[in-house]
C-alpha positions as CSV (number, residue, x, y, z in Angstrom):
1,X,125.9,102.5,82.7
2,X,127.5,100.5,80.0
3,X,129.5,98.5,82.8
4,X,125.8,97.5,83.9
5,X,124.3,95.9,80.7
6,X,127.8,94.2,79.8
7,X,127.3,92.9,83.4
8,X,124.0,91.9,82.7
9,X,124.6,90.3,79.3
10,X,127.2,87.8,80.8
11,X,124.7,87.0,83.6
12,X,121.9,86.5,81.1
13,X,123.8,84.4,78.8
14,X,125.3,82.3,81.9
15,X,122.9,82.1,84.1
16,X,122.4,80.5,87.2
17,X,122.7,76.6,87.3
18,X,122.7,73.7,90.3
19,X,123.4,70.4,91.2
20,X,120.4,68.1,90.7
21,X,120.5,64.9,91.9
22,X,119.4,61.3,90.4
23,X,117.8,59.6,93.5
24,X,117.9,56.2,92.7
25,X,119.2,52.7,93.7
26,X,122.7,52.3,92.2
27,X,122.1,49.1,90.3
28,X,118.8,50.7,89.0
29,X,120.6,54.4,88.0
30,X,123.8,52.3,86.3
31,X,120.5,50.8,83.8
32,X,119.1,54.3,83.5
33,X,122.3,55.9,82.4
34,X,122.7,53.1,79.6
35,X,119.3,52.3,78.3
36,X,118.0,56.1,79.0
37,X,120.8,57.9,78.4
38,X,120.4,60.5,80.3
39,X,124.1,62.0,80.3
40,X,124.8,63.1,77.3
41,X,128.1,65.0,75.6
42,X,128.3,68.3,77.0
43,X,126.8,67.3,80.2
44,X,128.5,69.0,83.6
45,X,127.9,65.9,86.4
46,X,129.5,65.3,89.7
47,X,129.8,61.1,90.0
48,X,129.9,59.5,93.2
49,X,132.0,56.2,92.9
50,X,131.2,52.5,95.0
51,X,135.2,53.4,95.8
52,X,134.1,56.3,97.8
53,X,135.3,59.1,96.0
54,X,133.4,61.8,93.6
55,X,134.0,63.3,90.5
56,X,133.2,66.4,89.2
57,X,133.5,67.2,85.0
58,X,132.1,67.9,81.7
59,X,131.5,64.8,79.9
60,X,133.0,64.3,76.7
61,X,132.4,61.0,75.7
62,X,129.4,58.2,76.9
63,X,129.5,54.4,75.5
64,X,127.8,51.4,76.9
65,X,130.5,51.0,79.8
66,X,132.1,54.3,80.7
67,X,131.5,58.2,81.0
68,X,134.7,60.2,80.0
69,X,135.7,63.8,80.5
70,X,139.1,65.3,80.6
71,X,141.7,63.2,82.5
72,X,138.9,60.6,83.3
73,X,137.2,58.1,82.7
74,X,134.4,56.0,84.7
75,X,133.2,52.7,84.9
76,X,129.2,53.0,84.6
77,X,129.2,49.5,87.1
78,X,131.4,51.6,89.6
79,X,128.3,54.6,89.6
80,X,126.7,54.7,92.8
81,X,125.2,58.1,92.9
82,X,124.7,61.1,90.0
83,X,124.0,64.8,89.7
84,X,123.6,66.8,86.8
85,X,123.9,70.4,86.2
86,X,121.2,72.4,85.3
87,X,119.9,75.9,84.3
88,X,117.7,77.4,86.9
89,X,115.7,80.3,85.3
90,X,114.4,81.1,88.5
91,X,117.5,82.0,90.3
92,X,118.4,83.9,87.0
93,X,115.7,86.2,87.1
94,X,116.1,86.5,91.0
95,X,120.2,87.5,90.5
96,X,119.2,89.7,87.7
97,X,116.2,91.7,89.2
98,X,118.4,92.4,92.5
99,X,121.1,93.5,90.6
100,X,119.0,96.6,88.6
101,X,117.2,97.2,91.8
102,X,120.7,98.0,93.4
103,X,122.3,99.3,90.1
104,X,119.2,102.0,90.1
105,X,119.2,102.9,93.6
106,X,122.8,103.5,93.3
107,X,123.0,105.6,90.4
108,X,119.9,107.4,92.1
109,X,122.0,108.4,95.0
110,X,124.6,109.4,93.2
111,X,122.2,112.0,90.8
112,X,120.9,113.2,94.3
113,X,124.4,113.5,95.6
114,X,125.7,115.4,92.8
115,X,122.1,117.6,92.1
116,X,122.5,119.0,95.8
117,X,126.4,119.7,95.6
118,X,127.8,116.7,97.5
């Protein structure tokens, strides 16, 4: 039982995030992310580059002309596409309520096993 709460703890504090996209035109999302700025430090984003290629990291740093994480650094000009990370209470609360509707069936079945000698 104390497996289950520790379980439940870590889930609770974590939670449940996904990828949300910024659909926008590239020229217009490259002004949103300077004059808006809406990545910030901390941020987890996946980039998608006007070379092709996509990036995926926690942002450390933001300034008028690039986004940095670890290892990286991108050119806001060269942005042609953005997600961001993001909590989602609602898959949360679904991942939690399964979980102690399985946890109690199984520890029921086990009391029944065990009450009638199994």
């Amino acid at each position: 039982m104390k497996i289950f709460f520790t379980l439940l703890s870590l889930m609770l504090i974590t939670g449940c995030t996904s990828l949300k996209p910024l659909e926008m035109h590239p020229s217009q999302l490259q002004q949103t992310i300077t004059k808006d700025a809406i990545i910030k430090v901390g941020s987890e984003v996946k980039i998608y580059t006007s070379d092709g290629e996509n990036h995926e990291f926690e942002v450390l740093t933001v300034s008028e002309t690039h986004i940095t994480g670890e290892n990286i650094s991108i050119e806001i000009k060269d942005i042609v596409a953005l997600e961001t990370r993001e909590f989602s209470g609602g898959k949360t609360t679904f991942l939690v309520g399964s979980l102690s509707v399985l946890l109690y069936y199984i520890v029921a079945a086990i009391a029944l096993a065990s009450a009638i000698g199994l």
